[in-house]
N, C-alpha and C positions, 0 to 999 in steps of 0.2 A: 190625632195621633193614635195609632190603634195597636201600638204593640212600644214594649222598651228598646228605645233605639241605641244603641251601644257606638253609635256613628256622634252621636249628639251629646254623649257623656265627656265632658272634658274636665280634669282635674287640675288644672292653669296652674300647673309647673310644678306640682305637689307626685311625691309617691305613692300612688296608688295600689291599696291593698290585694284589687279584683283586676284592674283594668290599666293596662300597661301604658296603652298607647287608646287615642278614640276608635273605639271599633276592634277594639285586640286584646280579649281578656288576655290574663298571664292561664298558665297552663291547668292549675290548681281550679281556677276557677270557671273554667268552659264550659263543663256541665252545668252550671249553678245558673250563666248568663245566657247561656241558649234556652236554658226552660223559661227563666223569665222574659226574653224577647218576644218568647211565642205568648204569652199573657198578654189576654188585654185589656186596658186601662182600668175597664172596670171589676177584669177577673183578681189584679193586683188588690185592689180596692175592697173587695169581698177577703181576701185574705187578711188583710190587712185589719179590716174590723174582727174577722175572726180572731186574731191575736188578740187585740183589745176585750173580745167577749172572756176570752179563756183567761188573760190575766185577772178580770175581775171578779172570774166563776170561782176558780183557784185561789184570791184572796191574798195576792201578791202586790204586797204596797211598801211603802217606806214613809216614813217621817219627816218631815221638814219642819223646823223650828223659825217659828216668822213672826216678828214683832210682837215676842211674847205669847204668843200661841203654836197650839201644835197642829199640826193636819196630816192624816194619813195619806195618803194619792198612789193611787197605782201606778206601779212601776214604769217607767215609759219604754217603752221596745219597740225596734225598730225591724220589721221582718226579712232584712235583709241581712245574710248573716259575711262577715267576716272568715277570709281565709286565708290558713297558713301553710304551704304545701309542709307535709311532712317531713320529709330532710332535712330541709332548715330547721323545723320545729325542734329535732334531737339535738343540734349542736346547743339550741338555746337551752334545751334540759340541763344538759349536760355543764350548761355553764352556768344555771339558778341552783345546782346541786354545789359545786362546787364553792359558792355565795355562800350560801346557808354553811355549809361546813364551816370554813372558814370564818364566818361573824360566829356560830355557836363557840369554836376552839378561842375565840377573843375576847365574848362574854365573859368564858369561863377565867380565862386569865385574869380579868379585871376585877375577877372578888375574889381572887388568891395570891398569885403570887407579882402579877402586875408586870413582868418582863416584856411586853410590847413597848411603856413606859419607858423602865431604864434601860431597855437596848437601843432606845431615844427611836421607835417609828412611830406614836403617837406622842405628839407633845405633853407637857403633865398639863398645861394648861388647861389641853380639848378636856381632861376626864375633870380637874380642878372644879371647873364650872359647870358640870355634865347634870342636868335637874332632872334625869333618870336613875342615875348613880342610885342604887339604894343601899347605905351601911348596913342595914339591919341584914343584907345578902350574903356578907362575905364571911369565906370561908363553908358557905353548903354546895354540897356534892350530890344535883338532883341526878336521876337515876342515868344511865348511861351517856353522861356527861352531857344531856343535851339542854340548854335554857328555853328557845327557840324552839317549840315544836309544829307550831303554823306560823309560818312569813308569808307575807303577800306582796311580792315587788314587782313594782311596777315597772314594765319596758315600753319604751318609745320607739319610732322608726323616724329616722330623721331623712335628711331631701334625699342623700344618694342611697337610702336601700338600708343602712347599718339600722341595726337593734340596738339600744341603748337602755342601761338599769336607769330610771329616771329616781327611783328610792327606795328601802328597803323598808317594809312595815313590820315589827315585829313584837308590839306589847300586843293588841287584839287584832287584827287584819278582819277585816269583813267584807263581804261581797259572794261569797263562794254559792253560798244557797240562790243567787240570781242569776249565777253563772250556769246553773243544775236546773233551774228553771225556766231560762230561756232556753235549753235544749226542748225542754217538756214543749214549751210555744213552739217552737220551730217544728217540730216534727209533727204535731196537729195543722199545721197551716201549712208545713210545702212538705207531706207525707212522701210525694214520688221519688225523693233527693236521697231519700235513706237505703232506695232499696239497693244502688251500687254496689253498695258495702265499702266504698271507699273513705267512708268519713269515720274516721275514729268514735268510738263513745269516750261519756264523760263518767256514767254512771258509777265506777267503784271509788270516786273518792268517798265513798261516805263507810262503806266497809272498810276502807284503807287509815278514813279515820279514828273509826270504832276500834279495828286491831292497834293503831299505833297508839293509842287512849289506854286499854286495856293491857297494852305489854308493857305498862310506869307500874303497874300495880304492886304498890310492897307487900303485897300478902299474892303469892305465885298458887293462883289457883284458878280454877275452868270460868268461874262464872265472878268477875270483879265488877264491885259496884260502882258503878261511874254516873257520874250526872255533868250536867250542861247549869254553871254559875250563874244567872242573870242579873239584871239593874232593875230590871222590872218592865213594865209594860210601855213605859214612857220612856226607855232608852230606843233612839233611833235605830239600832240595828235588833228590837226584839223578833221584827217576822223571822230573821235569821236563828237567831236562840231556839225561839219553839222551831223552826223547823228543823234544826238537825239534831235535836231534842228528838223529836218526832220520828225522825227518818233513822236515825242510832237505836232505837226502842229503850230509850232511858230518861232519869228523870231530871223535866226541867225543875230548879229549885231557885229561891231566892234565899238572901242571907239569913233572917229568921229561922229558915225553915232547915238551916245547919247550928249543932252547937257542935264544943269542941270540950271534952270534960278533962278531968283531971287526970286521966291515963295518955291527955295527949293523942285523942282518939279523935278522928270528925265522926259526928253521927248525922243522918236525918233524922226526922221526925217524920214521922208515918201513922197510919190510922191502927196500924197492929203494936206501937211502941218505935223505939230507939232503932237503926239498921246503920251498920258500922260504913261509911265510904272510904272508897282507895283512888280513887280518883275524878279528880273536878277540871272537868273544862272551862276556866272562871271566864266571861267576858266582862268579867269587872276590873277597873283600871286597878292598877297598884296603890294609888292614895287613898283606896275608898276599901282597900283588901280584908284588912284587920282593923279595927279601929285600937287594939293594944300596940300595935307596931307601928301605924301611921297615921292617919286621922283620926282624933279620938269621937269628933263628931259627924262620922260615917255609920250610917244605919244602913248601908247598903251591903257593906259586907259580913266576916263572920268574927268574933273575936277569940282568938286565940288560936287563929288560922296559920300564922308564921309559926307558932309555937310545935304545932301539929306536923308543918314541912319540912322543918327544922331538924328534928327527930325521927323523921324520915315515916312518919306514921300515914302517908297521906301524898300521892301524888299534886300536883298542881301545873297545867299548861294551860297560857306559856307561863314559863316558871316568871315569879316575881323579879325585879330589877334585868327584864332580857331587855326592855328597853333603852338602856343604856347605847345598845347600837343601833337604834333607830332615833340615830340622828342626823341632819341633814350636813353638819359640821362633819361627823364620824363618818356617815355615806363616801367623803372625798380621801380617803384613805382604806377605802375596803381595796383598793388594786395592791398597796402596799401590804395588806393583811395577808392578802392572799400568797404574795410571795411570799411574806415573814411566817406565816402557821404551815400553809400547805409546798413551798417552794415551786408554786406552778405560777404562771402569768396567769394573766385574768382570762376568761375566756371572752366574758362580756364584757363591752366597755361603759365603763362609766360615762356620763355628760359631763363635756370639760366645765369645771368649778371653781369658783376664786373663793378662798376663805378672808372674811372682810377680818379676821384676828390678825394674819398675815399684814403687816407695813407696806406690801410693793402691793400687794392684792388688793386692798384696801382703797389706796390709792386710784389702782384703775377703774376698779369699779364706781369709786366717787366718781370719776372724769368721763362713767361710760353707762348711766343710769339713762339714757334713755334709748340705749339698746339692750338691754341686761332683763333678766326676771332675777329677781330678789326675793330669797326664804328667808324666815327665821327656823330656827334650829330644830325646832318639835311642834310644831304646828300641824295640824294633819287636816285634807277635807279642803286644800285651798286657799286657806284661810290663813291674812295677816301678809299675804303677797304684792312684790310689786312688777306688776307686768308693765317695765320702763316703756317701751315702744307706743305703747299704747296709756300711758301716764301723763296726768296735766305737766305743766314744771311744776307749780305749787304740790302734786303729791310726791314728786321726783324730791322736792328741798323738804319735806318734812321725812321723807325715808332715806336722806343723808343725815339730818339732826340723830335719827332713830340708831343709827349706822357707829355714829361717831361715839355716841354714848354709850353702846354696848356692842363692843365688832365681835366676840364671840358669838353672839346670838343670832349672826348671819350670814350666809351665801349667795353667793351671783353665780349663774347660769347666763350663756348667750340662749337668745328665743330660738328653740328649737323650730325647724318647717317640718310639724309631726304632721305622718302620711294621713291620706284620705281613704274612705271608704264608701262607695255607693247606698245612699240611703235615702228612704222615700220620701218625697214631698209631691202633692198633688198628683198622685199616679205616675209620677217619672224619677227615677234616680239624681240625686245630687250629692258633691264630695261634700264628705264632713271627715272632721278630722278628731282619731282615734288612739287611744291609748291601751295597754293591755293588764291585766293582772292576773297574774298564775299564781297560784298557790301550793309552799313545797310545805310536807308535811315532813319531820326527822326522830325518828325512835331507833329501838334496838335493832332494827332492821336495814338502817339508813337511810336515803331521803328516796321520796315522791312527790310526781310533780304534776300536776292538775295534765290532763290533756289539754292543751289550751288555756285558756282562763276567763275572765270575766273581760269581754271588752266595753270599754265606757264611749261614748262619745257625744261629741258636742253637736250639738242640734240647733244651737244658732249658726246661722253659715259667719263660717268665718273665725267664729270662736274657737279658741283652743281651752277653754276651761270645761271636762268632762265628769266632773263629781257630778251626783246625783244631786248631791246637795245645793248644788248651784245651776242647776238645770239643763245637767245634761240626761242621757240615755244610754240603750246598753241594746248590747244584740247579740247573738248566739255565734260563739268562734269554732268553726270546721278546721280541724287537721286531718287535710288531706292528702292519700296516696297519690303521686302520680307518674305515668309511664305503668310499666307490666307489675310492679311488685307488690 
């Protein structure tokens, strides 16, 4: 075989991201398949390890937690990148801006005055049991009403062509620094593809996040001291922390390295003395935040950090308790939100959802578990799922026992047919099937949305499960012009 045959590419009955028909890229991606046609085997091959050199020159790895051990591994990438024609890509802006608006305007209700509740479109049940809910929240007013300042939701494409929200991430979302990074791979290993000029860049989220970082600041002045939160070196997502750490010019800190004194002040600690902050990019979870407001035995965070946000002395994104709606329960009622805050339909559609709380939902789902995927409610990363179709009966009767005992804490989903995308295996393209995450950013400004986002995907053939965590991979997403404009 001496070149990639786009005749021999078949994606057996799946939506294909690049390749419509065998032999017929879609319009967006023409360019992209004729350069690589003309490649051969081995010129793919030399690229291909070229990615591989550059991720490990670059020092781009992630973490994976395996029988009690930790292991760093380079990132895995696939040098085939993902594309969205442009048009479509606005209408999806347009309706992940709209998302975020609306869950922020819902947050906020939820630790004041709670009217989604008694105008009865959120049951009290869902919030009753809500293990995000934080008391210690209600009643603060962080600065331009936003709690939410980085969400990362994830969209699906299912068989006929539709984008779908598959979930809304909104306590830490991670992934963006890969997303920024496999552009850097991509444009070292297929340099010719850029020179169009048809492909959008990715590069100003990180200025986009620095301005929308520094415009929380309670003290309105040129140069606000911001830092990047961390867990430490042993949290899975730290190559992210230092890098946008790094790439912001500000300082990454751990919880030590903040006290919060009696003026209600956060300071660092610095090699010249004490230096007053205004705002903390924390990627530390909320239980581990303060250890005076919620875990008393968390050494990760800072104490007397709520006291400080509280009092408005001290930005914090994303603000404390924004997770409350990022839940998989809450997820099936953002369409509802959307009319009740902003009186607009949804632009995006949700994946249709059965809440197992619900009595007739419930029911189905028991009677339809080995066609269903099954969440629990705050689970992130995959994990604690039941992919029925693919489930013994013995895991199907233990995640009905699980079900019956506590139906808040779960959701049915039908198995989505999430689209494919061309990706290499032995010198030749094969479908793997891919998921997307954008990231919208929302300050004084209003929101922004990643050009594209992080796409993950599954590198077992056949597998639909795309975390990193679970061994999938990721590849550089192109939003592309196409026709004259």
């Amino acid at each position: 075989m001496s070149h990639v045959d786009w005749q021999q590419y078949d994606c057996a009955g799946f939506y294909d991201e690049l390749v419509a028909t065998p032999g017929m890229p879609r319009e967006a991606a023409k360019m992209l398949c004729d350069v690589l046609a003309g490649f051969a085997p081995d010129e793919l091959e030399e690229r291909k390890n070229a990615a591989e050199i550059a991720i490990r020159t670059m020092g781009i790895t992630f973490t994976v937690y395996s029988e009690g051990s930790m292991i760093d591994r380079a990132w895995p990438f696939d040098i085939v990148p993902r594309i969205i024609p442009a048009d479509e890509w606005r209408r999806t802006e347009a309706g992940l801006k709209q998302r975020v608006e609306a869950l922020n305007l819902f947050i906020d209700d939820l630790y004041h005055d709670q009217k989604v509740v008694k105008d009865g479109v959120l049951p009290a049940a869902v919030l009753e049991q809500s293990v995000n809910f934080r008391p210690q929240c209600v009643g603060i007013d962080p600065p331009h009403g936003v709690w939410a300042h980085i969400c990362g939701s994830d969209l699906v494409r299912g068989g006929d062509g539709t984008v779908y929200v598959l979930e809304d991430n909104l306590r830490i979302p991670s992934g963006v620094s890969y997303m920024l990074e496999n552009r850097n791979v991509t444009k070292r290993v297929l340099p010719e593809l850029f020179a169009s000029g048809k492909i959008h860049p990715v590069d100003d989220y990180v200025p986009q996040l620095y301005d929308m970082l520094a415009g929380m600041s309670p003290r309105h002045w040129d140069d606000p001291q911001v830092v990047v939160l961390t867990p430490g070196i042993y949290n899975s997502a730290y190559y992210e922390h230092a890098y946008l750490a790094q790439q912001m010019g500000v300082q990454l800190v751990e919880g030590p390295d903040l006290l919060v004194d009696d003026d209600d002040v956060v300071y660092m600690r610095t090699v010249q003395g004490l230096t007053r902050v205004d705002v903390i990019y924390r990627r530390v979870d909320d239980a581990f935040l303060d250890p005076e407001a919620f875990r008393k035995d968390s050494v990760l965070g800072v104490p007397g950090l709520m006291r400080a946000w509280r009092s408005g002395k001290v930005a914090l994104a994303n603000a404390p308790g924004a997770g409350v709606a990022d839940d998989k329960v809450v997820y099936a009622f953002v369409p509802k939100l959307i009319k009740y805050y902003l009186d607009q339909e949804a632009l995006l559609p949700n994946v249709p959802s059965y809440l197992c709380m619900l009595e007739e939902d419930r029911r189905y789902v028991l009677e339809h578990l080995h066609e269903l995927v099954v969440k629990p409610a705050n689970e992130s990363g995959g994990y604690g799922m039941l992919m029925g179709p693919q489930a013994s009966q013995a895991e199907r009767d233990a995640f009905a026992r699980l079900i019956q005992e506590n139906p808040r804490n779960y959701m049915a989903q039908p198995m989505l047919n999430l689209s494919t995308t061309p990706t290499l295996f032995d010198g030749r393209p094969e479908p793997r099937h891919v998921d997307l995450r954008p990231f919208i950013l929302s300050g004084q400004d209003g929101a922004y949305v990643t050009t594209g986002g992080l796409t993950r995907v599954a590198l077992v053939k056949g597998s639909l499960v795309v975390n990193s965590s679970q061994g999938g991979g990721s590849k550089d997403t192109w939003i592309v012009e196409t026709g004259e404009d």
